[in-house]
CHARMM internal coordinates of N, CA and C (Angstrom, degrees):
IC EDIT
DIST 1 N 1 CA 1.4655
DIST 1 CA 1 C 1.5269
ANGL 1 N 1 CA 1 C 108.06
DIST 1 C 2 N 1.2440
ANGL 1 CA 1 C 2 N 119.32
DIHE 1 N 1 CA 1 C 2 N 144.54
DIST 2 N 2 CA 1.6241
ANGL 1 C 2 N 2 CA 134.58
DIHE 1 CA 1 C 2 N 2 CA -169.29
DIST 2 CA 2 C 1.6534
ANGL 2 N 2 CA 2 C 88.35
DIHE 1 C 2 N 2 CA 2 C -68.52
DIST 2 C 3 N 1.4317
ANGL 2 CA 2 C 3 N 110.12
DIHE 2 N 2 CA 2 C 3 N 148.73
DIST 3 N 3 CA 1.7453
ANGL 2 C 3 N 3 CA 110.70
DIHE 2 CA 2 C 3 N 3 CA 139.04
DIST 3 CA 3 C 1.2278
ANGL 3 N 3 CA 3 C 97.44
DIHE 2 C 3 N 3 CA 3 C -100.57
DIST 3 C 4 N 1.6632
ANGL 3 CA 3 C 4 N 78.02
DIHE 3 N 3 CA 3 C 4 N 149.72
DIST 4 N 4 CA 1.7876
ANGL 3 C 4 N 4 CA 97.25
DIHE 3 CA 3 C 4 N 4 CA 165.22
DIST 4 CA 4 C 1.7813
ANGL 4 N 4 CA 4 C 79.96
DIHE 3 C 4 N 4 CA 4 C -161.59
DIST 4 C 5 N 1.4717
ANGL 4 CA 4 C 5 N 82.35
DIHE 4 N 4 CA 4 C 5 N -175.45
DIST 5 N 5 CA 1.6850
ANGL 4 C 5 N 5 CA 102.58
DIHE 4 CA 4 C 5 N 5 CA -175.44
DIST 5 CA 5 C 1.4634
ANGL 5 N 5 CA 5 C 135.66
DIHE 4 C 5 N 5 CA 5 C -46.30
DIST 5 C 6 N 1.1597
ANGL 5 CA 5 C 6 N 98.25
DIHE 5 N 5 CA 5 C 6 N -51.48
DIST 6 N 6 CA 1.5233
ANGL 5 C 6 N 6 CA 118.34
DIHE 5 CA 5 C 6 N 6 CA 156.54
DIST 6 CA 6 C 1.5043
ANGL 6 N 6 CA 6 C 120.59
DIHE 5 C 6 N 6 CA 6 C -56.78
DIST 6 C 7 N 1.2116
ANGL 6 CA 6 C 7 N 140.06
DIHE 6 N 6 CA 6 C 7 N -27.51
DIST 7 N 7 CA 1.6488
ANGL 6 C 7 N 7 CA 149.27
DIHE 6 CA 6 C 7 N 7 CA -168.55
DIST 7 CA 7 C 2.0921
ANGL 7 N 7 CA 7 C 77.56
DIHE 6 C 7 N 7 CA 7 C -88.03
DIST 7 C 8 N 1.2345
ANGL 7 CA 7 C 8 N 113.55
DIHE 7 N 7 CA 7 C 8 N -74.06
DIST 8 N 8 CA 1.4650
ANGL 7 C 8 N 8 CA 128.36
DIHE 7 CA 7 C 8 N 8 CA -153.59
DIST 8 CA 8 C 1.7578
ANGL 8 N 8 CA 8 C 94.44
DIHE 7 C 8 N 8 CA 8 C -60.30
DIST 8 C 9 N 1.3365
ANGL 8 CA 8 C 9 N 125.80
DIHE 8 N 8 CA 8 C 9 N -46.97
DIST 9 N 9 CA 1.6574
ANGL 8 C 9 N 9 CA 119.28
DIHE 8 CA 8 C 9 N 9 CA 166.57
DIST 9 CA 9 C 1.2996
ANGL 9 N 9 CA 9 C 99.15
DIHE 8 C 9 N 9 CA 9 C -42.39
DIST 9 C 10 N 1.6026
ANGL 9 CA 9 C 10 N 135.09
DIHE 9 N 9 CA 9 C 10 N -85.50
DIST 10 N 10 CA 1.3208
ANGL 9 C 10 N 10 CA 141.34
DIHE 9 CA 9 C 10 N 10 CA -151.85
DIST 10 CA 10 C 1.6310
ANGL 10 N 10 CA 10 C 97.58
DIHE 9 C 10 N 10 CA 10 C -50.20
DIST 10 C 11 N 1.1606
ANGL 10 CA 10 C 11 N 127.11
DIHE 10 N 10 CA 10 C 11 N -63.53
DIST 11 N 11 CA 1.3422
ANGL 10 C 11 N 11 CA 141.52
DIHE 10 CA 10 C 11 N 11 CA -171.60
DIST 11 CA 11 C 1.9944
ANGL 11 N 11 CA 11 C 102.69
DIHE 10 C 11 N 11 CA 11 C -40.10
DIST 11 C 12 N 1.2049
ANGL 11 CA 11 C 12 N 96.34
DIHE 11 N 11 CA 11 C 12 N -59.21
DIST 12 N 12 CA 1.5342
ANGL 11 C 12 N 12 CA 95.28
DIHE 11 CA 11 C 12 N 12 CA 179.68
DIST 12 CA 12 C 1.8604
ANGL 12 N 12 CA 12 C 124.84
DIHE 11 C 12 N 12 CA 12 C -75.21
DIST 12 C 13 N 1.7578
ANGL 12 CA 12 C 13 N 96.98
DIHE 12 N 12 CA 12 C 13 N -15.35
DIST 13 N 13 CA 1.6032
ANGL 12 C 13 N 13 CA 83.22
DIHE 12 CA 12 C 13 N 13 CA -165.09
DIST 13 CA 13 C 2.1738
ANGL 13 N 13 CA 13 C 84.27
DIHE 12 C 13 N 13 CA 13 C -88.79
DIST 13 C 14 N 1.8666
ANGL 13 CA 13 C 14 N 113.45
DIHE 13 N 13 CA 13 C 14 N -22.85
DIST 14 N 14 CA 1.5200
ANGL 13 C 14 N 14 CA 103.01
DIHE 13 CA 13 C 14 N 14 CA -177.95
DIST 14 CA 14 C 1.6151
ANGL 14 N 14 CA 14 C 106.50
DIHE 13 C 14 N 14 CA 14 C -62.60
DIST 14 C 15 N 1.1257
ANGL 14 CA 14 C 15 N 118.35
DIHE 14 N 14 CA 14 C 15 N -28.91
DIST 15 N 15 CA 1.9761
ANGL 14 C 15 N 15 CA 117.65
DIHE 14 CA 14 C 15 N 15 CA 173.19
DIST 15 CA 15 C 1.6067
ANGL 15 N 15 CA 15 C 113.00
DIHE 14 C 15 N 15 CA 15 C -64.51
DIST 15 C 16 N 1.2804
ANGL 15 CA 15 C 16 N 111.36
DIHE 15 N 15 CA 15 C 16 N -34.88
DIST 16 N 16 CA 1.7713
ANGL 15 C 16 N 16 CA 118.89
DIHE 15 CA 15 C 16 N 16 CA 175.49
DIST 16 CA 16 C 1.1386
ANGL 16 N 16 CA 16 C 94.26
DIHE 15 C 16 N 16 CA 16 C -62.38
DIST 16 C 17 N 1.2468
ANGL 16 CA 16 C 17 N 124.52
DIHE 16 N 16 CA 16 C 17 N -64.51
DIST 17 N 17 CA 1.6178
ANGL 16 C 17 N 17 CA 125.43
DIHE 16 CA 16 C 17 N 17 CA -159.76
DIST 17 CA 17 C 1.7057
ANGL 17 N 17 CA 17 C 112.04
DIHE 16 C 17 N 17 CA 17 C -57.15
DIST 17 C 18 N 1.3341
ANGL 17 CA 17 C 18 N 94.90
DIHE 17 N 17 CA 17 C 18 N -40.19
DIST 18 N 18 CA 1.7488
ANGL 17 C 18 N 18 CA 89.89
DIHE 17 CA 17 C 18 N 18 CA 177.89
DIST 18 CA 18 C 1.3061
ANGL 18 N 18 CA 18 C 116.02
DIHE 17 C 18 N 18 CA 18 C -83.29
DIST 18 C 19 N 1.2516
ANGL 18 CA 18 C 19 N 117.23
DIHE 18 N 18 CA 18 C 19 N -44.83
DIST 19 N 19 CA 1.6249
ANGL 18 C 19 N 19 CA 98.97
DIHE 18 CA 18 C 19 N 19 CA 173.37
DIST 19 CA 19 C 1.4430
ANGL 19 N 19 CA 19 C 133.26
DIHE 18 C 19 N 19 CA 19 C -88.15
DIST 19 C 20 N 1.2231
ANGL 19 CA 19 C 20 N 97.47
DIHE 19 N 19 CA 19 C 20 N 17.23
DIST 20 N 20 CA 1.7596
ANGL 19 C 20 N 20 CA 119.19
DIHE 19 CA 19 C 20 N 20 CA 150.26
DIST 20 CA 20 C 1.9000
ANGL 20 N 20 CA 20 C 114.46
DIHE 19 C 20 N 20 CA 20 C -78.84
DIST 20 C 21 N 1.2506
ANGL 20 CA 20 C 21 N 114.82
DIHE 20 N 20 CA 20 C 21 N -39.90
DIST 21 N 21 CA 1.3398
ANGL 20 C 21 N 21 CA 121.12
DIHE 20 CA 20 C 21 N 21 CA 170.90
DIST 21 CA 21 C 1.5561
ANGL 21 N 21 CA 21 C 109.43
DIHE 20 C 21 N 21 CA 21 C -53.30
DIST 21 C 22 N 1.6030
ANGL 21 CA 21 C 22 N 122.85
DIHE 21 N 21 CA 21 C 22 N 149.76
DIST 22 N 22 CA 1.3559
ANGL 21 C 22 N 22 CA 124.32
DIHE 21 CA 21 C 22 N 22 CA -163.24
DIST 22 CA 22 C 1.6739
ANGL 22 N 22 CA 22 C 97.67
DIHE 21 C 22 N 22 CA 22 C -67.65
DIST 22 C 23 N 1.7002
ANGL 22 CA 22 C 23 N 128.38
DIHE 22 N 22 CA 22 C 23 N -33.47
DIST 23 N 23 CA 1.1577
ANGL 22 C 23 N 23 CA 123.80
DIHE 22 CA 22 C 23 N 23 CA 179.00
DIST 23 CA 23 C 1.2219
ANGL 23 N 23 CA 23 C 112.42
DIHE 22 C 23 N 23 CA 23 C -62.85
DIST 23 C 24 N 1.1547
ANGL 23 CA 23 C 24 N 135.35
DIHE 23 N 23 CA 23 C 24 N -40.42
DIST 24 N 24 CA 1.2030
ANGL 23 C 24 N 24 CA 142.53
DIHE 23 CA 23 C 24 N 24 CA 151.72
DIST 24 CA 24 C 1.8514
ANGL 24 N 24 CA 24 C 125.13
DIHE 23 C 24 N 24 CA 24 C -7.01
DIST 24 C 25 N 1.5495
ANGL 24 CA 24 C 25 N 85.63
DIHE 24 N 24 CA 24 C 25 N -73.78
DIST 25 N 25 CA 1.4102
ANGL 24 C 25 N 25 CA 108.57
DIHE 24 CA 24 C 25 N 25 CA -158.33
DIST 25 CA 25 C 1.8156
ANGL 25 N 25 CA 25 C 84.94
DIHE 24 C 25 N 25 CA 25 C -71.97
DIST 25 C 26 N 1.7247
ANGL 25 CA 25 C 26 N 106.84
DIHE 25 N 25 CA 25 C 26 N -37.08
DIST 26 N 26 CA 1.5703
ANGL 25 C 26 N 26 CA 73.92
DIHE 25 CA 25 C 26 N 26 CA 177.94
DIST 26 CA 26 C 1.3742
ANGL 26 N 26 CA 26 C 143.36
DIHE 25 C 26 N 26 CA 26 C -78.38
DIST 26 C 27 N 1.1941
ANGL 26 CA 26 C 27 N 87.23
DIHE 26 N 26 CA 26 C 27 N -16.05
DIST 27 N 27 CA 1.7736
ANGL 26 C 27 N 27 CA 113.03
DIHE 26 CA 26 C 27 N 27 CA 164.92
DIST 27 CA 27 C 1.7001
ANGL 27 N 27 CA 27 C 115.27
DIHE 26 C 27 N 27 CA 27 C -39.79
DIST 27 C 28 N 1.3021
ANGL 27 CA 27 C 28 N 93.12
DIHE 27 N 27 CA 27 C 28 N -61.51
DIST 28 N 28 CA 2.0243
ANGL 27 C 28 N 28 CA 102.42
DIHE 27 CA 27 C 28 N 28 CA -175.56
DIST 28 CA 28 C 1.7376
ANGL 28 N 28 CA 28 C 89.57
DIHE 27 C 28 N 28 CA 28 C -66.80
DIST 28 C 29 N 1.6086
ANGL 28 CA 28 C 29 N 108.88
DIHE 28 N 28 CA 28 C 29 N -57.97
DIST 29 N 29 CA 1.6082
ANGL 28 C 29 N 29 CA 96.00
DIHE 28 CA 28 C 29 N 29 CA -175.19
DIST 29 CA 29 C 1.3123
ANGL 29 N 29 CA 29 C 117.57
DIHE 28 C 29 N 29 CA 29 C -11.15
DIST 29 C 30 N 1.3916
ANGL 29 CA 29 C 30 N 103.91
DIHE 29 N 29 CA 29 C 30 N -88.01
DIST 30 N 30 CA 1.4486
ANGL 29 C 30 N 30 CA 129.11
DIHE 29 CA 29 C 30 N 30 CA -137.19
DIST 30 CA 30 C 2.1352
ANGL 30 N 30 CA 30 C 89.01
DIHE 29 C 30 N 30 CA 30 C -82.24
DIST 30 C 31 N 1.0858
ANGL 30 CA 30 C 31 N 116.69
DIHE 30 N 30 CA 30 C 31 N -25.69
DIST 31 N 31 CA 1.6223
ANGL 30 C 31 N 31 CA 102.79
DIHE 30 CA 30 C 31 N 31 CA 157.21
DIST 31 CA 31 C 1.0431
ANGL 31 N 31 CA 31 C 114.13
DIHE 30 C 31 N 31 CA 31 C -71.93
DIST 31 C 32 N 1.6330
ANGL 31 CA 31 C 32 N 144.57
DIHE 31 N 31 CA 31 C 32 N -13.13
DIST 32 N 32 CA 1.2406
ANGL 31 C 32 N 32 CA 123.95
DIHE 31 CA 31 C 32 N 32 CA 174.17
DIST 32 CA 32 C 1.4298
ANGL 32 N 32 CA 32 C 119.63
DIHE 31 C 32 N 32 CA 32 C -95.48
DIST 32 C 33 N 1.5666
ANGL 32 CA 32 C 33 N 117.99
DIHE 32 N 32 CA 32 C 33 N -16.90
DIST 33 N 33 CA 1.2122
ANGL 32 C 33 N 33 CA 140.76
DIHE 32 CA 32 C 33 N 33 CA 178.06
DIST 33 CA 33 C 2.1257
ANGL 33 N 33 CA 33 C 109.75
DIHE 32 C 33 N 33 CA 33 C -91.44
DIST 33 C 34 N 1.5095
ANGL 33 CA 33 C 34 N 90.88
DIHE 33 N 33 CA 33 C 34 N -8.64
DIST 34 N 34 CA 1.6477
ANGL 33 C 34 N 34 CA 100.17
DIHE 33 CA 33 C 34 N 34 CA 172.15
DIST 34 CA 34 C 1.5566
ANGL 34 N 34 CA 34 C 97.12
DIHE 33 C 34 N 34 CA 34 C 65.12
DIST 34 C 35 N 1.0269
ANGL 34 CA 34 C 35 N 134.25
DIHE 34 N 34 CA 34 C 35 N 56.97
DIST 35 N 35 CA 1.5964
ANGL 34 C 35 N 35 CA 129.58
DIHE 34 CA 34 C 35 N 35 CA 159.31
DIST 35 CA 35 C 1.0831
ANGL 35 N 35 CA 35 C 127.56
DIHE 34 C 35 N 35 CA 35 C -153.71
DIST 35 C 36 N 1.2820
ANGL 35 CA 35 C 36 N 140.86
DIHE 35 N 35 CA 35 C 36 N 166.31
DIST 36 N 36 CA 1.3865
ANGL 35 C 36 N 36 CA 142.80
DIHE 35 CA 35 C 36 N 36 CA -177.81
DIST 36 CA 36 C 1.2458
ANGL 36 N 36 CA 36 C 127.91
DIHE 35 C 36 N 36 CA 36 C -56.21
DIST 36 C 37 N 1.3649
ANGL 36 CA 36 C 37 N 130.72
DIHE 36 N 36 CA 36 C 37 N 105.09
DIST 37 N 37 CA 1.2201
ANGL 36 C 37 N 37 CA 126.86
DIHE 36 CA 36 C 37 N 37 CA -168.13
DIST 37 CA 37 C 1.4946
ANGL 37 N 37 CA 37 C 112.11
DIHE 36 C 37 N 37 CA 37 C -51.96
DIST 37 C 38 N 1.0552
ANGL 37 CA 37 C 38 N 110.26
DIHE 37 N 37 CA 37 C 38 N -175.67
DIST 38 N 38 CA 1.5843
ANGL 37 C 38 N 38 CA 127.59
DIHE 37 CA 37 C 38 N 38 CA -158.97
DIST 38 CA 38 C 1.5617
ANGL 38 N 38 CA 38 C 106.43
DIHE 37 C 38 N 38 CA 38 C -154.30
DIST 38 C 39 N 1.5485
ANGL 38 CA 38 C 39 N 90.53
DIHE 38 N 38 CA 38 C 39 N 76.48
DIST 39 N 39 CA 1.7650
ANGL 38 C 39 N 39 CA 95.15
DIHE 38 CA 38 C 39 N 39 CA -171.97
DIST 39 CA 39 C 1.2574
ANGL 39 N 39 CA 39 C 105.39
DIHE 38 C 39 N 39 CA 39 C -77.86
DIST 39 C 40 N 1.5992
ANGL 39 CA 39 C 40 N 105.95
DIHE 39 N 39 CA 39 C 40 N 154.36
DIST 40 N 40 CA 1.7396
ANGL 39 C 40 N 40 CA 119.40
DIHE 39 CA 39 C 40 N 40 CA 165.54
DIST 40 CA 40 C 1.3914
ANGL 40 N 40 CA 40 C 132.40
DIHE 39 C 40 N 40 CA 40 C -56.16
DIST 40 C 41 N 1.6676
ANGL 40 CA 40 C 41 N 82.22
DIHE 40 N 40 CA 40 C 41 N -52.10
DIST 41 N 41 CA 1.6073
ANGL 40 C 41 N 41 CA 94.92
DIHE 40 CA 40 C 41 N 41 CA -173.59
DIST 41 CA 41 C 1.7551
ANGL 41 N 41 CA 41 C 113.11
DIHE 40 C 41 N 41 CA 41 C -109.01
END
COOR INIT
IC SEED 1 N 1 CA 1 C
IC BUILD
């Protein structure tokens, strides 16, 4: 599939959405804190 503008919008606002979600946040957490995440589910 081509990029263009529209592919790269969707692409960036579905990455906002997830690492706005609490799994998310623990995800970046625990890479910035260097440790094993601590999933929910």
């Amino acid at each position: 599939q081509p990029v263009d503008d529209a592919l790269l919008l969707d692409t960036a606002n579905r990455i906002a959405e997830i690492r706005a979600s609490m799994e998310g946040r623990e995800g970046v957490a625990s890479f910035l804190e260097k440790r094993k995440p601590t999933w929910l589910n």
